[in-house]
Rosetta silent file (secondary structure, phi, psi, omega in degrees, C-alpha in Angstrom):
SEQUENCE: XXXXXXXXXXXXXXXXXXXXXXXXXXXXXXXXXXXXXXXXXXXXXXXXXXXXXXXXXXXXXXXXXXXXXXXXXXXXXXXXXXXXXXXXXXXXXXXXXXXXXXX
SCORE:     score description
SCORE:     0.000 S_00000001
   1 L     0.000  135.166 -174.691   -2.612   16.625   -5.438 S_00000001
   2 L   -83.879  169.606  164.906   -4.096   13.147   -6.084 S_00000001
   3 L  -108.483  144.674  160.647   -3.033   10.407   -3.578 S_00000001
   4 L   -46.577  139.792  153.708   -2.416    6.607   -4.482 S_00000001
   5 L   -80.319   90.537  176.819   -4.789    4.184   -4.258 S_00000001
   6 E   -54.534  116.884  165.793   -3.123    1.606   -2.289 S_00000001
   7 E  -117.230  135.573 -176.265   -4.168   -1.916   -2.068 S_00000001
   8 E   -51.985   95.825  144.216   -2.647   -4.592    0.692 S_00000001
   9 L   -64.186  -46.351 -145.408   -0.404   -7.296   -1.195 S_00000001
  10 L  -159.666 -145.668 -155.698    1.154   -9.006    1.826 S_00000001
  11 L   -94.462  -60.067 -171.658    1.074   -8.219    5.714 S_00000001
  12 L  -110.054   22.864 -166.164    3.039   -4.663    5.251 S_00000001
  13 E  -124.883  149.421 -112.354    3.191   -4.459    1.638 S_00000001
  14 E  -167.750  112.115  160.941    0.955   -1.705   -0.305 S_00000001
  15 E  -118.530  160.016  174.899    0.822   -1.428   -4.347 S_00000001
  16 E   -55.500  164.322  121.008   -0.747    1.710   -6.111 S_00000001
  17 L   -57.525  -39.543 -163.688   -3.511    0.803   -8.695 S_00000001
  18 L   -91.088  -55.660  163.555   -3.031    3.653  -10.747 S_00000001
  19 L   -90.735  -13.167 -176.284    0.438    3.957  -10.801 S_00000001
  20 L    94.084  -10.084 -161.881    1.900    0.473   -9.483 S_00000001
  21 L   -58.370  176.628 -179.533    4.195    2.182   -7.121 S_00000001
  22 E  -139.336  143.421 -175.021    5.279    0.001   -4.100 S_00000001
  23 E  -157.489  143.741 -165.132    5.746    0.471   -0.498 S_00000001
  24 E  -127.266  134.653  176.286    6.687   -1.951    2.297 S_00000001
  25 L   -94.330  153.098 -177.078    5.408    0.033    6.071 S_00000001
  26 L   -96.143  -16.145 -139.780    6.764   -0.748    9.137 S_00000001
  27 L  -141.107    3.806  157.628    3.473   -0.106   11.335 S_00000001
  28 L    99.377  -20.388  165.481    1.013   -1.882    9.140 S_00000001
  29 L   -53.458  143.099  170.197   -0.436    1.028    7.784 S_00000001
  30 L   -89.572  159.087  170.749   -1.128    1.891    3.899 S_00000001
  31 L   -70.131  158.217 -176.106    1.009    4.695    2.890 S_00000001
  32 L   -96.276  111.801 -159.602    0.092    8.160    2.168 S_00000001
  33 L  -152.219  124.938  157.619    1.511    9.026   -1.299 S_00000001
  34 L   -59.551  114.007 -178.571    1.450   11.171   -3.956 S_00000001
  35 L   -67.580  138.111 -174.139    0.621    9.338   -6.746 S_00000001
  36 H   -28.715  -45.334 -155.320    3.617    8.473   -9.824 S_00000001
  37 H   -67.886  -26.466 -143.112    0.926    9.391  -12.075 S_00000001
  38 H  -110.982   14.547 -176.299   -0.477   12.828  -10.991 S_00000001
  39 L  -149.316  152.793 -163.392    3.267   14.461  -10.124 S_00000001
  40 L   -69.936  176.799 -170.248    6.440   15.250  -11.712 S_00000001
  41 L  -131.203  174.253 -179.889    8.928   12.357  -11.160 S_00000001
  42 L   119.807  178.033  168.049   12.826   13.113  -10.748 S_00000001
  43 L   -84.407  -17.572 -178.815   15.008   14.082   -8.142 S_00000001
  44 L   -57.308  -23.717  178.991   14.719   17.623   -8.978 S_00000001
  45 L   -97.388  -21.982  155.885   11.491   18.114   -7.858 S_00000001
  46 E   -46.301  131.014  147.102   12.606   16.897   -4.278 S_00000001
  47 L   -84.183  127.948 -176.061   13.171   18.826   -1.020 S_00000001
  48 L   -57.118  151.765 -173.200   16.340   18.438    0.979 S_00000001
  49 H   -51.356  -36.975  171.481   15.679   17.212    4.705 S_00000001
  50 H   -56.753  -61.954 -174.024   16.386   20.955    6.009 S_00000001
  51 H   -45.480  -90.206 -154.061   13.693   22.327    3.735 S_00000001
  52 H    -7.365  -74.082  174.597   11.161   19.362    4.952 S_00000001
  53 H    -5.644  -85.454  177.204   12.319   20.176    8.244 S_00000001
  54 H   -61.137  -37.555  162.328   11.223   23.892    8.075 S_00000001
  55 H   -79.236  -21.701  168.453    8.253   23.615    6.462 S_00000001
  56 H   -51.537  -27.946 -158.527    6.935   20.546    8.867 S_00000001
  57 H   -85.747  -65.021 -167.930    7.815   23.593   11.937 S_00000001
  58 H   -56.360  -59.933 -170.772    5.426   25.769   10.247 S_00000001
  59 H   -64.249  -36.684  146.619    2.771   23.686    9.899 S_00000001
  60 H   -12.934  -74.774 -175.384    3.055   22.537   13.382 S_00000001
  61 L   -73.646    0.728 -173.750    2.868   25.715   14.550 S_00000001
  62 L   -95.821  175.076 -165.630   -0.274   27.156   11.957 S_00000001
  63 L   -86.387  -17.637 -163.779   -4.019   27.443   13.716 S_00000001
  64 L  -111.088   19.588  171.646   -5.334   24.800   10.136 S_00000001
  65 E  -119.994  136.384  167.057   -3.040   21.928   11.220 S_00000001
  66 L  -157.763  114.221  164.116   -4.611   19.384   13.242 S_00000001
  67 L    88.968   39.890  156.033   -4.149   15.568   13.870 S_00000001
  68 L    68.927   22.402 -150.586   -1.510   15.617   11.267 S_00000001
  69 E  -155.999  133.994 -173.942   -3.866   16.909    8.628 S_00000001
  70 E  -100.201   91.100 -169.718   -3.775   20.302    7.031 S_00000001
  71 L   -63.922  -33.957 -147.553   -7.383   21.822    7.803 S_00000001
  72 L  -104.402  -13.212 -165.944   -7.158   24.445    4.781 S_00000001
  73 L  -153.335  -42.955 -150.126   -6.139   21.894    1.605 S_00000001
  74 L    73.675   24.135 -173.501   -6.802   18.254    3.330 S_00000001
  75 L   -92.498  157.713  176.317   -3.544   17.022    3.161 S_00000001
  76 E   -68.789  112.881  164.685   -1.273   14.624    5.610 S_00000001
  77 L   -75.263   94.166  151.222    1.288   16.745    6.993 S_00000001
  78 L  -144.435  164.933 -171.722    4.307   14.457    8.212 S_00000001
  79 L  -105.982   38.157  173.086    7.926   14.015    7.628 S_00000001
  80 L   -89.788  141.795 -172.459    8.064   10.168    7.577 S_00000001
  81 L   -71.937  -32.031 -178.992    9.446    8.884    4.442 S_00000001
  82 L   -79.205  -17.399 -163.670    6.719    6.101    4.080 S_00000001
  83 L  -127.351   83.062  173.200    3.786    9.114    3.804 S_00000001
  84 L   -65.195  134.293  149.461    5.397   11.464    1.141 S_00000001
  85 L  -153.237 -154.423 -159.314    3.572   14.355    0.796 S_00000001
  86 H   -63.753    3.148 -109.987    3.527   17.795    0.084 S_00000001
  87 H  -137.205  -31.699  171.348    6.014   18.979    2.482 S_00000001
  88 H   -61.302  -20.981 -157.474    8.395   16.822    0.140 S_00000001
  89 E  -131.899  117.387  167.463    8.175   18.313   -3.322 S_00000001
  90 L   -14.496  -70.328 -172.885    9.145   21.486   -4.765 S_00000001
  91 L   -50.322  -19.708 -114.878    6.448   22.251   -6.753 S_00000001
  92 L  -115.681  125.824  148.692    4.085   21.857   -3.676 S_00000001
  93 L  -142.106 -174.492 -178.716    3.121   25.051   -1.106 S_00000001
  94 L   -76.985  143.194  171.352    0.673   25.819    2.019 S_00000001
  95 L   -64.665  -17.109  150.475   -2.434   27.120    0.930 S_00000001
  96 L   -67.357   -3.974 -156.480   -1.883   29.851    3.202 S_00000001
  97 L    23.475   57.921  158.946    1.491   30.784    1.577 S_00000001
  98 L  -109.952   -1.552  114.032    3.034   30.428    4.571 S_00000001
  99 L  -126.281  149.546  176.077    5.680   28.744    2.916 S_00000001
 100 L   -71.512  156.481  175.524    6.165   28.609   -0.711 S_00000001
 101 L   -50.098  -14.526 -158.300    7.489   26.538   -4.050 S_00000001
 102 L   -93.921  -44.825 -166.524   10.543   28.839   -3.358 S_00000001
 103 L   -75.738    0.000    0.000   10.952   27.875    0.142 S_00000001
């Protein structure tokens, strides 16, 4: 999964280069994102807040996550809304299949 390249417009406000996307952070941070370009777009490819939910427990709980980071694929694991990742998107699973595109 590719990430955005974010660059700092304002104080809290973040646009992609590659895709343009936009993001305004509350903590000052750039966002974590999969980028518009390199992923399917719709709603359909979203997970409902239960899935998120359950897969964020598992990775919590596996021996590869640490410091919010996914040891095994190098991804951000969190369920904040501003730092989309894989935990978000259908298509998306742990490199461990410990959960799946299904789940």
């Amino acid at each position: 999964m590719k990430l955005c390249n974010f660059i700092n417009l304002y104080d809290n406000e973040y646009q992609c280069l590659n895709c343009g996307l936009r993001i305004t952070t509350e903590d000052g941070y750039p966002p974590i994102f999969p980028c518009m370009i390199h992923k399917p777009s719709g709603v359909d490819n979203l997970c409902t807040n239960d899935q998120v939910e359950k897969r964020y427990s598992i990775c919590n709980t596996c021996e590869f996550f640490n410091n919010n980071t996914c040891t095994k694929c190098d991804c951000i694991i969190t369920r904040n809304l501003n730092y989309m990742n894989k935990l978000f998107f259908k298509d998306q699973e742990c490199p461990e299949l410990k959960w799946t595109k299904e789940d």
